[in-house]
C-alpha positions as CSV (number, residue, x, y, z in Angstrom):
1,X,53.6,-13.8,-64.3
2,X,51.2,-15.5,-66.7
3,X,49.2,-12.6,-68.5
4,X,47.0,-13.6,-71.2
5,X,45.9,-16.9,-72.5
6,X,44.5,-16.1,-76.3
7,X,42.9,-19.4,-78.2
8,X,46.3,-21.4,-78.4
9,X,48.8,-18.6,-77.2
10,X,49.5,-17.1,-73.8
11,X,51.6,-14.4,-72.8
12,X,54.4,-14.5,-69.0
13,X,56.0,-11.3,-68.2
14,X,58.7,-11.7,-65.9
15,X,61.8,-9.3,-64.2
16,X,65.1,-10.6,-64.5
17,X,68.2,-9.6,-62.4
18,X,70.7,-9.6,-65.4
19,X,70.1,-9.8,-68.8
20,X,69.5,-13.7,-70.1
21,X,67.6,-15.9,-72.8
22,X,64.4,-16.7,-71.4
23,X,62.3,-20.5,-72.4
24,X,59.1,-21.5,-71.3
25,X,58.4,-25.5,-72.1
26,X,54.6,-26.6,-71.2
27,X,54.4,-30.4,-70.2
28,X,52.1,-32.1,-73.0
29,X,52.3,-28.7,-75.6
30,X,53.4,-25.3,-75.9
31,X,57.0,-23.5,-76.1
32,X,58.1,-19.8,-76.3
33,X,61.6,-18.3,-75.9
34,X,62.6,-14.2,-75.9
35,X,65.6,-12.3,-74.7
36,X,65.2,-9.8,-72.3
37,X,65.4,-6.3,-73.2
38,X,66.6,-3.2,-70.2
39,X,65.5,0.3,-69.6
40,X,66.9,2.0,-66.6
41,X,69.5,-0.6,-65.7
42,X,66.7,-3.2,-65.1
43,X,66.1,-6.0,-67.2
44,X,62.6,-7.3,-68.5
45,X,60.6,-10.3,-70.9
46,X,57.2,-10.8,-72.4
47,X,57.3,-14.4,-73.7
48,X,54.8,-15.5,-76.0
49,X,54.2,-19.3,-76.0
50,X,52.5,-21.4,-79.1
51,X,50.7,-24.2,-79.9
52,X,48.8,-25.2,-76.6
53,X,46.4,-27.6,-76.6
54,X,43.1,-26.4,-76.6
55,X,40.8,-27.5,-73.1
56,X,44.0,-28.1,-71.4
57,X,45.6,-27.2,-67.9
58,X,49.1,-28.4,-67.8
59,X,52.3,-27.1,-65.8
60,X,54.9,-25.0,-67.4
61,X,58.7,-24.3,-66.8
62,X,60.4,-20.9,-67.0
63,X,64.3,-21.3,-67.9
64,X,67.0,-18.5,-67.7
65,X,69.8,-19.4,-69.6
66,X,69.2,-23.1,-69.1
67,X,68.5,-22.8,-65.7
68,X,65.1,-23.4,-64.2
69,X,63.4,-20.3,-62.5
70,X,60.1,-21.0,-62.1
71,X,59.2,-23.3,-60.0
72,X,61.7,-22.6,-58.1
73,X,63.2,-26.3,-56.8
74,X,61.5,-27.7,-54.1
75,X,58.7,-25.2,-53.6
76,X,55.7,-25.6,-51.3
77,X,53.1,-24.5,-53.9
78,X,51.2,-26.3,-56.5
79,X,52.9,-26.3,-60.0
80,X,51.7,-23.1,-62.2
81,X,49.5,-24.0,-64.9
82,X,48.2,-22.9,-68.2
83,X,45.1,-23.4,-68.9
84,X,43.4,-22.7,-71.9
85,X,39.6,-22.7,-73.0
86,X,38.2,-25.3,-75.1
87,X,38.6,-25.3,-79.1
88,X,34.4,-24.1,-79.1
89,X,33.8,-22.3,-75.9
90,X,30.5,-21.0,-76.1
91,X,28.8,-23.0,-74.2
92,X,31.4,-22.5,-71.3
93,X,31.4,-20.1,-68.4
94,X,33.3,-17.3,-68.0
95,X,34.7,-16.9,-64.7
96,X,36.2,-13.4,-63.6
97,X,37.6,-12.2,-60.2
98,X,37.6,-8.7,-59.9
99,X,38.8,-5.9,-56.8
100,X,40.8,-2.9,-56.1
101,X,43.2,-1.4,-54.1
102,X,45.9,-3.4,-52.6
103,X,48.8,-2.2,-50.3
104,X,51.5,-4.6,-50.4
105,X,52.4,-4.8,-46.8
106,X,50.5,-5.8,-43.5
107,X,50.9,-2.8,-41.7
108,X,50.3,1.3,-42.7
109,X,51.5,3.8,-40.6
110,X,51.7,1.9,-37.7
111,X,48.4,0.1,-37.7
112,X,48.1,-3.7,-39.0
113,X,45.6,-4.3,-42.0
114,X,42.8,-6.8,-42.2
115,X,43.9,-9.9,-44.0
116,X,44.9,-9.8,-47.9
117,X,41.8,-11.3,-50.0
118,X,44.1,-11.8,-52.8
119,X,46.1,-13.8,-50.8
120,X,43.4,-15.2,-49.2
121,X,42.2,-16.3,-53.0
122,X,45.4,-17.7,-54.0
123,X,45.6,-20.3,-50.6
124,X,41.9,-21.3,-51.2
125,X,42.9,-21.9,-54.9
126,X,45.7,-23.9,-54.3
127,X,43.4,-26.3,-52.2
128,X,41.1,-26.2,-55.0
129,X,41.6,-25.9,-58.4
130,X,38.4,-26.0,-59.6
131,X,37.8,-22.5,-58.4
132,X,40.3,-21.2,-61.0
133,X,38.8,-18.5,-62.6
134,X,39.3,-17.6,-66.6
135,X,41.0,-14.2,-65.7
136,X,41.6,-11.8,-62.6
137,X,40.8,-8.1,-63.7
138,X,42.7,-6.0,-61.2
139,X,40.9,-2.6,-61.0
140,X,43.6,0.3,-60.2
141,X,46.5,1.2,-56.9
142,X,48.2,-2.1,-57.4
143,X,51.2,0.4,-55.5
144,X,50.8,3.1,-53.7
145,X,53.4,5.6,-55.0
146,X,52.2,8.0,-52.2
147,X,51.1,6.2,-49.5
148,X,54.5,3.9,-48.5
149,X,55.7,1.6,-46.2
150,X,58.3,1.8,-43.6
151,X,60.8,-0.1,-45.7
152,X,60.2,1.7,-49.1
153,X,60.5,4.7,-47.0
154,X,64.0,4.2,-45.2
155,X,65.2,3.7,-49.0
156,X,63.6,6.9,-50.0
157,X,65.1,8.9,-47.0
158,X,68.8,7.1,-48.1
159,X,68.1,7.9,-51.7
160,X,67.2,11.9,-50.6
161,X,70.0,12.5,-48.6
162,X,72.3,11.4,-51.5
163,X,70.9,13.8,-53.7
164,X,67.9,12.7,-55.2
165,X,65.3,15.2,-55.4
166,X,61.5,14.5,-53.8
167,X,59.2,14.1,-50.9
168,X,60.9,11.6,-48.1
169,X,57.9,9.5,-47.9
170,X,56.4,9.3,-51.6
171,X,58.2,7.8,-54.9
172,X,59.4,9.8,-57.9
173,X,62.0,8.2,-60.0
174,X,61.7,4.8,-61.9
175,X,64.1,3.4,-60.0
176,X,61.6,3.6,-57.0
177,X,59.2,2.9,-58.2
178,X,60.3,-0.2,-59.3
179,X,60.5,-1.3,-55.1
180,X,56.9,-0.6,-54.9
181,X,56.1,-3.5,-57.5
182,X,59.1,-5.6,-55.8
183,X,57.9,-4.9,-52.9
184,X,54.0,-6.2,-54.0
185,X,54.5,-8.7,-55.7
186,X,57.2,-10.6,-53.8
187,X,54.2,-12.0,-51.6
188,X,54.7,-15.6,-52.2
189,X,51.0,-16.2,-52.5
190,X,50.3,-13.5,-54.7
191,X,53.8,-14.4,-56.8
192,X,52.2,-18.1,-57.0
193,X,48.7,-16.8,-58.1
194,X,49.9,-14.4,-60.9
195,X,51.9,-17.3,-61.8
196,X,48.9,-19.5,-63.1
197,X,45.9,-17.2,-63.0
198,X,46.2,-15.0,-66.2
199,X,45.6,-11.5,-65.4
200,X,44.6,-7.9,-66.7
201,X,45.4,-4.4,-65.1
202,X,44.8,-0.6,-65.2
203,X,45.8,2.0,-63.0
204,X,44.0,4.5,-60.4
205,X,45.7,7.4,-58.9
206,X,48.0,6.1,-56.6
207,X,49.8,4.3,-58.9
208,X,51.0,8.2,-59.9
209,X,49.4,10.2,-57.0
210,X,46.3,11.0,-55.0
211,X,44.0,13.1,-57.0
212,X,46.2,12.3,-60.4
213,X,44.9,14.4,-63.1
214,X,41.4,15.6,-61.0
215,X,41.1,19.0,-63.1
216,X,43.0,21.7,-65.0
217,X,44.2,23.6,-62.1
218,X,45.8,20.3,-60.5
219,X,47.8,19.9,-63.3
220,X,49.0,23.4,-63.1
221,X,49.7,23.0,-59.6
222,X,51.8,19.5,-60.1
223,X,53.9,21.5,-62.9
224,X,55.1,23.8,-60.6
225,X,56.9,20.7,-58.2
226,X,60.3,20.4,-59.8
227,X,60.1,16.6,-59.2
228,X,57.1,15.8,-61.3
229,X,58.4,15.5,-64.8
230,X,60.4,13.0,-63.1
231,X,57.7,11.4,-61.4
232,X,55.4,11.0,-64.0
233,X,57.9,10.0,-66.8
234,X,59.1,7.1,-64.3
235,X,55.4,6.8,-63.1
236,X,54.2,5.8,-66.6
237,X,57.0,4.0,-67.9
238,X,56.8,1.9,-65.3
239,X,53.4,1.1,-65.4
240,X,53.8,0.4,-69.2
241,X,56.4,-2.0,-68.5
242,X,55.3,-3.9,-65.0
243,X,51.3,-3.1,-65.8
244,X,50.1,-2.8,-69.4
245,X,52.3,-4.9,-71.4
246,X,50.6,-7.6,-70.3
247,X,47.6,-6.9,-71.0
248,X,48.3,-6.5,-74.5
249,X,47.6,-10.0,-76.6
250,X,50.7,-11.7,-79.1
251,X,49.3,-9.7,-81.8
252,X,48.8,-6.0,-80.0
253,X,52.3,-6.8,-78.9
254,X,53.7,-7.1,-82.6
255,X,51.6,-4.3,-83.7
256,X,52.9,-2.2,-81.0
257,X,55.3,0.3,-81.9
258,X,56.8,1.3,-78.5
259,X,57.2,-2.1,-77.9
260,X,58.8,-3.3,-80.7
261,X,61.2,-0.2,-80.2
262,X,61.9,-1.0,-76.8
263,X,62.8,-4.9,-77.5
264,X,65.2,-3.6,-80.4
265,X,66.8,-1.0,-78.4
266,X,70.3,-1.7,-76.5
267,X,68.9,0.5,-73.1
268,X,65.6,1.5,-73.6
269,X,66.0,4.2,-71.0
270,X,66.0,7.3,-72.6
271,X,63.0,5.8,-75.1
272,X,60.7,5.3,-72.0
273,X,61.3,8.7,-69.9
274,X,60.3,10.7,-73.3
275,X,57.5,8.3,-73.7
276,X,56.6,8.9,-70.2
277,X,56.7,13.0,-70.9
278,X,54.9,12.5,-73.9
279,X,51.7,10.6,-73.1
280,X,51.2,12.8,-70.2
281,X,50.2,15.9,-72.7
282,X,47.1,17.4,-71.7
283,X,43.9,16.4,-73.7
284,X,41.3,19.5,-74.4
285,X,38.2,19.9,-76.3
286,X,40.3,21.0,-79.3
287,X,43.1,18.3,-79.6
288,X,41.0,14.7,-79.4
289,X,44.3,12.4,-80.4
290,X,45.3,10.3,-77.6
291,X,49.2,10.0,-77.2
292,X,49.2,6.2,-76.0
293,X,45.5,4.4,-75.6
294,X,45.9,3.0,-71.9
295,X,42.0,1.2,-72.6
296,X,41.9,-1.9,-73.8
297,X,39.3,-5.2,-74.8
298,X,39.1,-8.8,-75.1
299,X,36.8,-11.7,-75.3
300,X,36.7,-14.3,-73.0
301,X,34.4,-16.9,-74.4
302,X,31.3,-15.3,-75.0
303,X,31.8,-12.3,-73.0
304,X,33.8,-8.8,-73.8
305,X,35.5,-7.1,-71.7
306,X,36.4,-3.4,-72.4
307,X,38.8,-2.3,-69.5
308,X,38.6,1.8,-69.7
309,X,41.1,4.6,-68.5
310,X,39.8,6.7,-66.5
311,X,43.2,8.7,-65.4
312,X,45.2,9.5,-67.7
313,X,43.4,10.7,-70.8
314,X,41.3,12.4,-69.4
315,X,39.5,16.0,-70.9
316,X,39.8,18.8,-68.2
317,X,38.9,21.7,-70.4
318,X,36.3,23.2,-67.9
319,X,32.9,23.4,-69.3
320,X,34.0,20.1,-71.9
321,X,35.4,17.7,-69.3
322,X,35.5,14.2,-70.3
323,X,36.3,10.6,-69.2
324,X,37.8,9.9,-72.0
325,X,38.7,12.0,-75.4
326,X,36.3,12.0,-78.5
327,X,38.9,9.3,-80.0
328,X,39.2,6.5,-77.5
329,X,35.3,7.1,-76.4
330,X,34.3,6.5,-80.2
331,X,37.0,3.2,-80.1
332,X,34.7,2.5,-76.6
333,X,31.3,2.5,-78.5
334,X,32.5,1.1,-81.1
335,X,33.8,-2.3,-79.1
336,X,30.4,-1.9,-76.8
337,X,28.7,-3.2,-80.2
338,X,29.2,-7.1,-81.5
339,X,28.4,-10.4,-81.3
340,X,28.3,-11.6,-77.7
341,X,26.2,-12.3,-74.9
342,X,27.7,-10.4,-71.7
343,X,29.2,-6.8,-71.7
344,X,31.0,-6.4,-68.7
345,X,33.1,-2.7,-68.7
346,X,36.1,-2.4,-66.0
347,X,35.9,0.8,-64.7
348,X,38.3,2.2,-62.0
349,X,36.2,4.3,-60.6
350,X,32.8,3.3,-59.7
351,X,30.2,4.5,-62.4
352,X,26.7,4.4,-59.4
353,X,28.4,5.8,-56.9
354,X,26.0,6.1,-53.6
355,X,23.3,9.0,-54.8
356,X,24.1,11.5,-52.5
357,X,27.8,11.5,-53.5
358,X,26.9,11.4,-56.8
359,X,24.9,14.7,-56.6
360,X,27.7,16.2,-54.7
361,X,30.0,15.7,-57.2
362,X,27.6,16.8,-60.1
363,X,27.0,20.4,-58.0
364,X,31.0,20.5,-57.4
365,X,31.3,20.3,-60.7
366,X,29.5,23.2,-61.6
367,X,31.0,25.0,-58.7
368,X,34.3,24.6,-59.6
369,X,33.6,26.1,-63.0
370,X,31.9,29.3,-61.6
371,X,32.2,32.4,-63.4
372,X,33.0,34.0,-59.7
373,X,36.7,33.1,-59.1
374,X,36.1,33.2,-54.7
375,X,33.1,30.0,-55.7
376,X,35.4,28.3,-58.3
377,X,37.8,28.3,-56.0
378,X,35.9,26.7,-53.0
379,X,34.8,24.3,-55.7
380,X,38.4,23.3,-56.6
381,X,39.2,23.1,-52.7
382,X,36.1,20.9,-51.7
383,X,36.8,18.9,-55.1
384,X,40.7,17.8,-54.0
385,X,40.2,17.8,-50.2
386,X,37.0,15.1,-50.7
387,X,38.2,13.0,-54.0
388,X,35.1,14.5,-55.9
389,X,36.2,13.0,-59.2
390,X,34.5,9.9,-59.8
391,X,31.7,9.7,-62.9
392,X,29.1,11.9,-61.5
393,X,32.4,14.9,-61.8
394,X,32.3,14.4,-65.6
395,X,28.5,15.0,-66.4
396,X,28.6,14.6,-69.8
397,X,30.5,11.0,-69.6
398,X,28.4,10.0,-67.1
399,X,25.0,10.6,-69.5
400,X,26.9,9.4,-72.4
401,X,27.7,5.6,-70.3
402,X,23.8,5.4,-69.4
403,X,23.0,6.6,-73.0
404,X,25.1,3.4,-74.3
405,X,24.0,1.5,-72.0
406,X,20.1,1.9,-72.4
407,X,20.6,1.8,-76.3
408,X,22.4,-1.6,-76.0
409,X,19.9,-3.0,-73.3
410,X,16.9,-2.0,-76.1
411,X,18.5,-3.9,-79.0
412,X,17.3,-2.7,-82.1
413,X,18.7,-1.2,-85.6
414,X,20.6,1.8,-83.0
415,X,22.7,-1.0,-81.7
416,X,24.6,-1.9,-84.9
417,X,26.8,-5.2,-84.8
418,X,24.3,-7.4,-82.6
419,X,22.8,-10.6,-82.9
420,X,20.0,-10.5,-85.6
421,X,17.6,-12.8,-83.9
422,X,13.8,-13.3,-85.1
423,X,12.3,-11.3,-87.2
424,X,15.6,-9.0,-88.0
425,X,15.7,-7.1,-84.9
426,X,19.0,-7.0,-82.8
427,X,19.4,-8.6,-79.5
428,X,20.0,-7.1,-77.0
429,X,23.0,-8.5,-74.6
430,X,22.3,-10.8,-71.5
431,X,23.5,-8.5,-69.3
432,X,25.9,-5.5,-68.5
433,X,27.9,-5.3,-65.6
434,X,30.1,-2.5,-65.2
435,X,33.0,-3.6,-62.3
436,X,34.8,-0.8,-60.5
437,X,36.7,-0.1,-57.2
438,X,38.7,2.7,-55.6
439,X,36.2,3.9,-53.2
440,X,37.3,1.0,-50.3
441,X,33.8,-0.8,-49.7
442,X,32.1,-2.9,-51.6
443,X,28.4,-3.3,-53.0
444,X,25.5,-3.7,-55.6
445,X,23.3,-1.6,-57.5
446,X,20.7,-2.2,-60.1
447,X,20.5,0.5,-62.9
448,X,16.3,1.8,-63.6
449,X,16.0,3.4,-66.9
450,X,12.3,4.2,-66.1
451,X,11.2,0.9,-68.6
452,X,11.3,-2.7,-68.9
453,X,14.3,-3.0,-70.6
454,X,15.9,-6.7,-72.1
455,X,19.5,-6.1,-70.5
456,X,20.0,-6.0,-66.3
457,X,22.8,-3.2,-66.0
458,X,24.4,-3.7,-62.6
459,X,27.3,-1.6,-60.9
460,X,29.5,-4.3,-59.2
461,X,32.0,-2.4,-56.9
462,X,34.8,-4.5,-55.1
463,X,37.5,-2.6,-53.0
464,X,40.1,-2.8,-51.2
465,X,41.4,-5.4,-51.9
466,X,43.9,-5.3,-49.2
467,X,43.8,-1.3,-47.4
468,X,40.9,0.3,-44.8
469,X,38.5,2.7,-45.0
470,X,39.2,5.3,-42.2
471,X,36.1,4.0,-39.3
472,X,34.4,7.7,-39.3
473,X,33.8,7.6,-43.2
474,X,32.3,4.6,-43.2
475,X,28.5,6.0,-41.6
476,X,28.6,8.8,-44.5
477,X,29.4,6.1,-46.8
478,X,25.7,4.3,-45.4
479,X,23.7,7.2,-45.1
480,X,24.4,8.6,-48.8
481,X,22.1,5.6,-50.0
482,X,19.3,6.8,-47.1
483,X,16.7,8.7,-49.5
484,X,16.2,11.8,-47.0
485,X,20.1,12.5,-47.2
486,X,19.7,11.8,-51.5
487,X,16.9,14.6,-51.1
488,X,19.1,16.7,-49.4
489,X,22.0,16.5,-51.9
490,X,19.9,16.6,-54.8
491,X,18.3,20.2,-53.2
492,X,22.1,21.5,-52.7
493,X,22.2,20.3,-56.4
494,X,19.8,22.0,-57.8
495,X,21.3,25.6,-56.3
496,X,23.7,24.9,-59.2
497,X,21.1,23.6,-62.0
498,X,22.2,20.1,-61.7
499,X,19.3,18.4,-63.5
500,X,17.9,14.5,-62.1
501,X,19.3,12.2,-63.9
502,X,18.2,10.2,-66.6
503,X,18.2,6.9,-64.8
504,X,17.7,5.7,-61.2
505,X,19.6,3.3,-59.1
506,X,19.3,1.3,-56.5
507,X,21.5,-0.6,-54.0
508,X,21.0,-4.5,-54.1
509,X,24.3,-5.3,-51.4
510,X,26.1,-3.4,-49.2
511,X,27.8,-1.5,-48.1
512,X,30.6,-3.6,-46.8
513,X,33.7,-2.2,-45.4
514,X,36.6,-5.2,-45.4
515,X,39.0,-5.9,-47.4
516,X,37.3,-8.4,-50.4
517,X,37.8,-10.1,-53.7
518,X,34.7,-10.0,-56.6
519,X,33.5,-12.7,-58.5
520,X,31.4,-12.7,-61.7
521,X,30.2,-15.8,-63.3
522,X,28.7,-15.8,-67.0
523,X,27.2,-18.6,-67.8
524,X,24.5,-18.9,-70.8
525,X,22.0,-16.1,-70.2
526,X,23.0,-15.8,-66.5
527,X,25.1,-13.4,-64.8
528,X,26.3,-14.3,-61.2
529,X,28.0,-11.4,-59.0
530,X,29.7,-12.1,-55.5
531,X,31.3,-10.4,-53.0
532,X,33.5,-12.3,-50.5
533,X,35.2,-10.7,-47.5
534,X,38.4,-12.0,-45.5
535,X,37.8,-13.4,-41.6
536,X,40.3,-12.5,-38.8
537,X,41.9,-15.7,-39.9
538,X,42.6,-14.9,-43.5
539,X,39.6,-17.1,-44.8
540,X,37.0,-16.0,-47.9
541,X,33.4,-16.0,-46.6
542,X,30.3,-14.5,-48.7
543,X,29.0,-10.8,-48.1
544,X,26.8,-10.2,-51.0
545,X,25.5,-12.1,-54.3
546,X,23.4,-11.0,-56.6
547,X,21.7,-13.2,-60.1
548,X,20.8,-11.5,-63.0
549,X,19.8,-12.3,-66.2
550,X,17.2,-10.9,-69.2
């Protein structure tokens, strides 16, 4: 799997079946070479390769031991490529495919799924290269740890009868989990696309569980399961091995210490479950420090991209809750600010959800943290049985994004660390997009901070990716745009002094309810957003675009 590309380095994680010396050898320039390391009788590489040739896009080799892995011989597909930028980029577009939400089978529960836009992606890639985008952000339930197939099932039910503790029809250990990812990522198209289409990744929920870390009496509830230290030691450690690693550049590798432990260690087993126990620690209002910073940035030509947790770290101290602790949200602002010309923030969960919802989180909210236990209660109840935990659940992080936002969008001396252009006053960026998914449809809305402001800020929301929304969701879904039904909310709202907002939104696309892949194009002073949605017979066609720029 080819995970970053970085000037004239790139980054291929891959999973081994037995421990071996890994080589990568790229036709024209390049070379990188690792042994594996193992945790949990599984055996793992991250190899970093040098000296590329800047502008280039040339095919690569993967040896193990000697031996040729990838391509494997005679395959069907195009050879996997590198491709790097040129030596100035500045003047190039950035090109970035974005969506949500991907089960890794056809059929759930008995009922066959619309066609897989990744996969659709990947075969209209291979016919084209010149679609290939610079990146493909992948925005949270890459696996379903709680939702499973029929397969991954009849190994749990063998696994439970033998003794191991758990539900019959959700994962728990690392060891299961571990099918999950096989089980995903073994699509040969998918398994070709990662292959030459660097990527980036951060989780949602079900990569742990439905509701994962919603409020403070959740996490009381999960403690009391006797499976769930087990679950969410594996849960972790195996999203920092198969998920994050890779999206950590040459240099965060070396200056990572887990990772440095892990590649020194014999069997990393027992490193990674106490790391899994141990970033899982509650954040409050009184302890900031983040155990392990799951958020991370990059800049793709002229464009940043700050890719935020919204799951793990988060502050449930009622009253205080947060997105993110006081730590990683000043490390956020602080990467917000510098010199380029597009923001673009990957957020999980959408940031504009449709208004209505919005107000009924911000008035569950306030329920939920009641003074009268029978209406906290009811709060908590409505809040888990409906998914009420999106940005609109944690007021103060909500305000605080469109704060940033409309300070960045301004320019000037309160946006330290931008372009001085004429006259000494900061420039503002081209645009802000923030790209988001979980919610399984897709659309576009326009931020209004009340004035004409130099930066467009635009909610681009892309999911599933391959799932369904359930069909009687999908009119609520429609109608919680419809001003009458906003009115309505807002009035409900206001019962629990949930003030208006300080901005206004508006949807530009949408909704649309099949499975889709995003696509953002930055190129100059122009932003370009797309939507594309699978046909019966597995094709891309276009559902919504939008063009944006100051």
């Amino acid at each position: 799997m080819l995970r970053r590309v970085v000037g004239d380095r790139a980054t291929l994680w891959l999973e081994t079946s037995s421990p071996a010396e890994v080589r990568v050898e790229v036709d024209g320039a390049g070379a990188g070479s690792t042994r594996t390391f193992s945790a949990y009788g599984h055996h793992y590489a991250i190899v970093t390769v040098d000296d590329l040739a800047p502008g280039s896009a040339n095919p690569y080799r993967l040896f193990l031991d000697d031996r040729q892995a990838w391509p494997e011989q005679d395959s069907e597909y195009p050879p996997p490529v590198i491709r790097t930028r040129a030596a100035d980029d500045r003047e190039q577009p950035v090109d970035l495919i974005f969506g949500s939400c991907r089960k890794g089978t056809p059929q759930v529960s008995g009922r066959w799924l619309p066609p897989d836009a990744l996969d659709a992606f990947s075969r209209r890639l291979m016919t084209d290269p010149e679609t290939r985008p610079d990146l493909l952000v992948l925005l949270g339930d890459q696996v379903y740890a709680d939702e499973t197939s029929t397969k991954v099932r009849r190994f749990l039910k063998h696994r439970r009868r033998n003794g191991h503790e758990g539900p019959t029809d959700q994962v728990v250990s690392f060891e299961e989990y571990t099918k999950l990812y096989l089980e995903s990522w073994r699509d040969p198209e998918v398994r070709w696309l990662f292959s030459t289409v660097p990527s980036v990744m951060i989780f949602d929920d079900h990569e742990l569980i439905d509701d994962w870390n919603t409020s403070s009496s959740w996490r009381s509830d999960m403690a009391r399961e006797s499976w769930w230290r087990e679950r969410i030691s594996g849960g972790l450690a195996s999203y920092w091995i198969y998920q994050h690693l890779g999206n950590l550049s040459p240099d965060d590798l070396a200056a990572d210490p887990l990772f440095q432990k892990v590649t020194a260690a014999e069997d990393a087993t027992d490193l990674l479950r106490e790391f899994g126990l141990q970033v899982d620690e509650p954040e409050s209002a009184e302890n900031t420090d983040v155990p392990y910073q799951w958020s991370f940035a990059l800049d793709v030509g002229r464009t940043r991209l700050i890719v935020l947790d919204n799951r793990c770290n988060r502050v449930l101290t009622p009253g205080a809750r947060a997105m993110l602790p006081a730590a990683e949200w000043n490390w956020f602002v602080d990467r917000a600010h510098g010199d380029y010309d597009h923001l673009v923030v990957g957020s999980s969960l959408p940031w504009l959800m449709p208004p209505a919802i919005h107000y009924l989180e911000a008035w569950n909210e306030r329920m939920s943290e009641s003074h009268r236990p029978r209406a906290a209660a009811f709060g908590e109840k409505v809040r888990r049985t409906f998914d009420l935990e999106h940005w609109a659940a944690f007021s103060r992080s909500f305000a605080a994004l469109g704060e940033l936002f409309r300070r960045l969008g301004e320019g000037g001396p309160e946006a330290p660390g931008h372009r001085v252009g004429a006259g000494g006053a900061y420039r503002a960026p081209a645009s802000i997009s923030v790209l988001s998914g979980d919610v399984h449809h897709s659309y576009v809305a326009r931020a209004d901070f009340g004035h004409a402001m130099a930066t467009p800020v635009f909610q681009l929301t892309c999911s599933p990716i391959h799932n369904e929304v359930p069909l009687p969701l999908r009119p609520l879904m429609r109608v919680a745009w419809w001003p009458g039904v906003v009115q309505a909310v807002r009035g409900l709202a206001r019962t629990m002094s949930v003030h208006k907002p300080a901005l206004r939104w508006k949807k530009l696309a949408g909704p649309y309810f099949g499975n889709a892949v995003g696509t953002l194009r930055l190129d100059g002073q122009v932003a370009t957003a797309r939507i594309e949605g699978t046909t019966k017979d597995g094709t891309l066609h276009n559902v919504a675009g939008v063009d944006y720029h100051p």
